[in-house]
C-alpha positions as CSV (number, residue, x, y, z in Angstrom):
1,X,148.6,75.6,143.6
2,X,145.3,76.4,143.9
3,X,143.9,77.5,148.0
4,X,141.1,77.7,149.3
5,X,139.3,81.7,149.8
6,X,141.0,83.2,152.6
7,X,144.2,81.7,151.8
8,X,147.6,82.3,150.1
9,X,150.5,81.3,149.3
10,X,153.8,81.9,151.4
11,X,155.6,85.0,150.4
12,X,152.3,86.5,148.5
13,X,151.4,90.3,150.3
14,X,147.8,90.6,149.4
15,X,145.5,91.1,151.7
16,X,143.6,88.3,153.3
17,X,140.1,88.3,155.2
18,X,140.3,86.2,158.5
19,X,136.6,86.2,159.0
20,X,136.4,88.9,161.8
21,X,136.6,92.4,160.1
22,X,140.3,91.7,160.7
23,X,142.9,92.2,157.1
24,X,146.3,91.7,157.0
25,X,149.2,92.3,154.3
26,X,151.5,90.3,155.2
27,X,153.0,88.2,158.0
28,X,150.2,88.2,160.7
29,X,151.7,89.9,163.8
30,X,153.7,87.8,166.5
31,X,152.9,89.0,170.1
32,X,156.2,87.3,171.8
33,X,155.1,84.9,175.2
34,X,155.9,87.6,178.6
35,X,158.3,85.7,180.8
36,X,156.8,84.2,184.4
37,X,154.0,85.4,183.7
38,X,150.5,82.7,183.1
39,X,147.5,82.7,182.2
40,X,145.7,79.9,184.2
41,X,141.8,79.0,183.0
42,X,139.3,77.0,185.1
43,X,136.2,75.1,184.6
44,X,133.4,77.4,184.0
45,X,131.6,76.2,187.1
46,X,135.1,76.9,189.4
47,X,135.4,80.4,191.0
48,X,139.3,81.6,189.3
49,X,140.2,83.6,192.3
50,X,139.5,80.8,194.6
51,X,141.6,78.2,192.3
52,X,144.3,80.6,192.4
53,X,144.3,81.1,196.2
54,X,144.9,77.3,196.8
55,X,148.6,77.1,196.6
56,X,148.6,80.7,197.4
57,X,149.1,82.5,194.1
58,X,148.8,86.3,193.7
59,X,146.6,87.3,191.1
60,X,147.1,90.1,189.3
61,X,144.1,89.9,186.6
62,X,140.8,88.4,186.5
63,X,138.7,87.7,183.2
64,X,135.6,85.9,184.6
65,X,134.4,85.9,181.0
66,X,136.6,83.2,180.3
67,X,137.0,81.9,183.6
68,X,140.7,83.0,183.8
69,X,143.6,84.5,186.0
70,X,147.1,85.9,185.2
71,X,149.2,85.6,187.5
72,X,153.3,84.9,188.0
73,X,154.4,81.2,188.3
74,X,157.7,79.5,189.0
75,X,158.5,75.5,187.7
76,X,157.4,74.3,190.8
77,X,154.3,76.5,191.4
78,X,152.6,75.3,187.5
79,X,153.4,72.0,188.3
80,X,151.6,72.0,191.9
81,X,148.9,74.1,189.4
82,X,149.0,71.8,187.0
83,X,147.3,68.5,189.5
84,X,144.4,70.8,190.4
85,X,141.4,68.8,189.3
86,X,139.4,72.5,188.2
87,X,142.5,74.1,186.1
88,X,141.6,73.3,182.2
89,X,144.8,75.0,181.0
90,X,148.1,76.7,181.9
91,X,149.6,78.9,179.3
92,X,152.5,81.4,179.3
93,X,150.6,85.3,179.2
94,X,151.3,87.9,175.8
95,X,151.1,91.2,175.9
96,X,149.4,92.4,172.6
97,X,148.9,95.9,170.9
98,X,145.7,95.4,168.5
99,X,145.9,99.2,167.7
């Protein structure tokens, strides 16, 4: 079969370039999802902290860069989440080591 630059076939160990500096050899690494813990991003023009603070969420990171808090959520609190009009997406938080 014949792929595209950048690509491989499954099983092959040579190194690919993903376009960012970054090479692997191999499986690309698999950062598992942290239980309760969510990630909750906002329309750029929505203040993150203040989104949070509706249903009363504690916030326990900020990234204003990407107009994002982390923060612990049960069922009920991502669904009540989940109707606010300024929340773009809800997803389960991964810890990552990039060293």
């Amino acid at each position: 079969m014949i792929l595209p630059d950048g690509y491989q076939q499954e099983g092959e160990l040579t190194p690919i370039s993903m376009g960012t500096g970054c090479t692997f050899a191999g499986p690309a690494p698999y950062f598992p999802a942290t239980e309760g813990e969510f990630l909750i991003g906002v329309r750029q023009a929505a203040d993150p902290i203040a989104v949070a603070a509706r249903p009363g969420l504690e916030v326990d990171d900020v990234y204003e860069f990407i107009a994002t808090v982390a923060t612990r959520l049960s069922p009920a609190d991502i669904e009540r989440v989940r109707l606010d009009p300024d929340v773009t997406v809800i997803e389960q938080n991964r810890r990552a080591d990039l060293t």
